[in-house]
N, C-alpha and C positions, 0 to 999 in steps of 0.2 A: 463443167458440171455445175447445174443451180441447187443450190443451199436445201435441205430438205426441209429445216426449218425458216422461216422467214418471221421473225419478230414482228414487223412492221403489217401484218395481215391482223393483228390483234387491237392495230390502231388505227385503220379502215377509215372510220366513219363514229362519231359520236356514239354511235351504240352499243358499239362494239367496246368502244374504254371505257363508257360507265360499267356496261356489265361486268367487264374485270378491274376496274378499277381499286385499290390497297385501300385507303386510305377515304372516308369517308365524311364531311361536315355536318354536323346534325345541332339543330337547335339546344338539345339536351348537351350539349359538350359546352357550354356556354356559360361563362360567372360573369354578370355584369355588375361593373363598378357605377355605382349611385353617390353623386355629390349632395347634402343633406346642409341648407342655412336656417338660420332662423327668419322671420316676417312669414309674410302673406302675399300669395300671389306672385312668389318669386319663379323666374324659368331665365336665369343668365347665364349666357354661354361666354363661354372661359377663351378670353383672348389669344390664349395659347394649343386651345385646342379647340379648333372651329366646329359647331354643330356638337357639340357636349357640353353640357347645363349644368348649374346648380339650382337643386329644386329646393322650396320650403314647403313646407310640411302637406299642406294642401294640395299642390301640384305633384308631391312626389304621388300620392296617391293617384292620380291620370296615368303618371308616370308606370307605376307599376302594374296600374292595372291592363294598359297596354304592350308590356312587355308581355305578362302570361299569355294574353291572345296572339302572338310569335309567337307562343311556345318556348319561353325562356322563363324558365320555373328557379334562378338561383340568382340571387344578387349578396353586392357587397358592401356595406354602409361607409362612409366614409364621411366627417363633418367636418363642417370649418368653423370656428370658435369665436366670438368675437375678442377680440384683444384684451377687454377689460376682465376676462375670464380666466385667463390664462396664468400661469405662476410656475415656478421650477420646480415644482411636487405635482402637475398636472389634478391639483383638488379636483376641480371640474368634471373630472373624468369619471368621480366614484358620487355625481350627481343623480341620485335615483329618478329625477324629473330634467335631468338633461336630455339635450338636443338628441346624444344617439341612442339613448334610453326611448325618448319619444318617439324615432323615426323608427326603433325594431315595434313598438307597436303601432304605429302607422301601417307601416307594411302589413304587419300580420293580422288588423283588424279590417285593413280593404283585398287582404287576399289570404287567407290563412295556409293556406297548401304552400306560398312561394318561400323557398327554401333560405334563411335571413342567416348571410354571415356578417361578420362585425370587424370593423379592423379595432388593433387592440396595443396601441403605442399610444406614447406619450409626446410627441411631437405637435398633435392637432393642439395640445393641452398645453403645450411648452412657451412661456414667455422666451426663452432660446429657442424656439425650434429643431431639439432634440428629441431625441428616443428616450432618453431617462433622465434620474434627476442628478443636477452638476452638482459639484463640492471642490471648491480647492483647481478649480480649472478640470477639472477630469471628468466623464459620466461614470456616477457610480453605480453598478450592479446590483447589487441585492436589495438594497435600498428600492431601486426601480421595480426589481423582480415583483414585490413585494406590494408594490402599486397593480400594477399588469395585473395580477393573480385575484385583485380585489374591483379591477375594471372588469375583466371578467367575467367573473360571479356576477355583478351588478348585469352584464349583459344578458345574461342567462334566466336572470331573475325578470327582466324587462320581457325575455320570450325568442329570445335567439338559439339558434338551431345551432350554430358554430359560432365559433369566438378564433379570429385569424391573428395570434402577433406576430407584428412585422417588424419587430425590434430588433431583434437581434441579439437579445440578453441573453448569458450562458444561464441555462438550468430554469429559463422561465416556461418552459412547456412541465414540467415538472410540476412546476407551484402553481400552474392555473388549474391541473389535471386534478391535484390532492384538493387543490379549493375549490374544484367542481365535485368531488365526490364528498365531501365533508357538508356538501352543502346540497346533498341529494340528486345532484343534476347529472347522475349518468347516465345519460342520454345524449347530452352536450358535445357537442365535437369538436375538434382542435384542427384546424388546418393550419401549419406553422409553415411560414417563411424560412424554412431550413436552409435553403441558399440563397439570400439576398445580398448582393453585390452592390459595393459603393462602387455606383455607376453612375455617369452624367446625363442618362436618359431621364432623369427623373425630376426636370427643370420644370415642365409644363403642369406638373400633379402637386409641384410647394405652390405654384400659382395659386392653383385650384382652392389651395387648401389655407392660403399664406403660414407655410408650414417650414419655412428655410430656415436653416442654420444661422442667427441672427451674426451679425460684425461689430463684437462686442470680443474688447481686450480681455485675456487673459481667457476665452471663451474657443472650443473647436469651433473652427470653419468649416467642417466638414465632419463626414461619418465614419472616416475610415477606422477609428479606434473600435467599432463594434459591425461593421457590416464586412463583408467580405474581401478579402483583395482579387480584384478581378482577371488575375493573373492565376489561379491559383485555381487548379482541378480538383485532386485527391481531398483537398481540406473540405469541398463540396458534398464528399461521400459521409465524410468522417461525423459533418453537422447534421446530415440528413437523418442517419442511422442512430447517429445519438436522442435527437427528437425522438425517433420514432420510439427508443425505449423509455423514451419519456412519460410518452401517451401520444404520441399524434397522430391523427387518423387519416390525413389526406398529409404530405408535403409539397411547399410547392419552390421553384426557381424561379427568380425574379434578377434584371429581366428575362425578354425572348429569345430575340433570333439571336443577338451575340452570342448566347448562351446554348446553346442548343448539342453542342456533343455534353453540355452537364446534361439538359434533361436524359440524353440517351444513356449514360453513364449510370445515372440515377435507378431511371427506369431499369435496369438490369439488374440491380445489383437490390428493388427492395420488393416487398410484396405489399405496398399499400399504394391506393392513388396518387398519384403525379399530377399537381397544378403549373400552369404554366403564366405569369402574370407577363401579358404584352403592354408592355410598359406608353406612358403619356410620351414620352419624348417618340418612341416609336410611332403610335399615331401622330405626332403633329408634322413628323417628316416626310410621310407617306399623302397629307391634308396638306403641304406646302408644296411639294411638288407638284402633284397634281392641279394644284390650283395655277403654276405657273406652267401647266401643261408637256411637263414635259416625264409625264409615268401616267399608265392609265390606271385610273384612280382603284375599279373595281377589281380589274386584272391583278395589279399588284396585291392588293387584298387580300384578295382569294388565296393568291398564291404563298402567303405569309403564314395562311392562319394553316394553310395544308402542311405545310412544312413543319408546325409547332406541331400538330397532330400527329404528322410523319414520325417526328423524332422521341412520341412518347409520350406525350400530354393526354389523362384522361381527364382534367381540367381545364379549358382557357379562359382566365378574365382577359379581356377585351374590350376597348372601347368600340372598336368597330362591329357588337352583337350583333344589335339591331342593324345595321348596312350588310350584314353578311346575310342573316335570316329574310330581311323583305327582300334581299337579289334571289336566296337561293329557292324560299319556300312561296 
């Protein structure tokens, strides 16, 4: 006797799976990460991540205005510091005519409508290339909180739409939320890094940014004292939920695909938007094999960014935006 139902009559012929197809990519699902130097006339792509740039201030402006024509209306600033800038209190950071002060209105004066988030640590800032500021060998907390909360405001004040920290500090969604309201901007939105994991995918974006944990005695090598243990589920909820009664208006998990039964854990358990950050090291491995031919470049793609979608992301930053929107649209 044959089967009365037959699944396989649903997958026919292309027509038939887009029309029922779950699961859908659209330009609007889209946060694109924007490298931000200073000079003129800069467009240098980052040796570690082939075909993704750092703009200066003029070019990002091309930049951006050609993302909105895709239809990618939300990007995420990210600067690189020059060296002589830098100090373990991250000063530079609460520079009102600073680099990221200047690139939120760059963006916002060659495209007002595109939706400007900010990253909002102290690492771009860090003569250590930390998240906060050291004392005694250790990052200390509050101290940092305290910075973040006043980077911030300064962002808000500049004309940014969201303020993203990616730090990792306990209680700093809290003190940016009180220093955005105290300081009139509620409006301002908080998308927190609520489950960011000290993960080794995140080799090719210190590049970017020369933003590493410097090899300096008596100094952490690494992030683990503040960012997540990547073994670890339940702690993922506990951070999430806590942000949220912080104030956070969007959370997101960083990285992707490793991570992917958090975002679905996530997503179940809150009632606010789910960002899902696919991480540099993720793009450079997907850009390296394909370059050595042996994954097809788009295919794999595609099928990465469905999966992140799949599992609950009403957010993707992505470096791969732009290659997914000129394949799809």
């Amino acid at each position: 006797m044959y089967p009365l139902r037959r699944n396989r009559r649903l997958r026919t012929n292309e027509s038939i799976r887009s029309l029922v197809r779950e699961t859908i990519i659209s330009p609007k699902d889209f946060l694109v990460p924007l490298f931000v130097v200073e000079g003129k006339g800069i467009k240098q792509e980052i040796p570690s991540m082939p075909n993704y740039f750092r703009f200066s201030l003029d070019l990002l402006e091309h930049e951006v205005k050609e993302l909105w024509k895709l239809g990618l209306k939300s990007v995420l600033l990210f600067v690189k510091v020059p060296d002589n800038l830098k100090d373990n209190k991250g000063t530079e950071a609460l520079n009102p005519n600073g680099l990221m002060q200047r690139a939120i209105k760059t963006v916002k004066n060659v495209c007002p409508d595109m939706l400007v988030m900010t990253d909002v640590a102290l690492d771009p800032y860090s003569s250590f290339g930390h998240d906060g500021i050291i004392s005694d060998g250790k990052i200390i907390n509050d101290e940092t909180v305290d910075v973040l909360a006043e980077m911030s405001l300064s962002h808000a004040q500049a004309g940014a739409d969201f303020v993203a920290p990616s730090d990792m500090m306990d209680g700093r969604i809290l003190a940016i939320r009180e220093a955005l309201e105290d300081d009139g901007f509620i409006d301002t939105g908080i998308m927190s890094y609520s489950a960011k994991y000290a993960s080794a995918f995140y080799g090719p974006f210190r590049d970017a940014l020369d933003s590493a944990p410097a090899d300096v005695k008596d100094i952490p090598k690494d992030k683990k004292s503040y960012q997540m243990d990547f073994a670890n589920r339940f702690e993922a909820i506990k951070e999430t939920e806590m942000d949220i009664d912080e104030g956070a208006d969007i959370v997101m998990v960083k990285p992707g695909l490793c991570y992917l039964d958090i975002v679905r854990e996530i997503k179940n358990e809150v009632d606010v938007p789910v960002a899902v950050y696919q991480v540099s090291g993720e793009y450079a491995m997907l850009k390296a094999a394909a370059e050595k031919g042996w994954l097809d470049h788009d295919a794999v793609m595609l099928e990465q960014i469905t999966a992140i979608k799949r599992a609950g992301a009403d957010v993707i930053a992505s470096y791969f935006a732009k290659d997914v929107v000129k394949l799809l649209f």
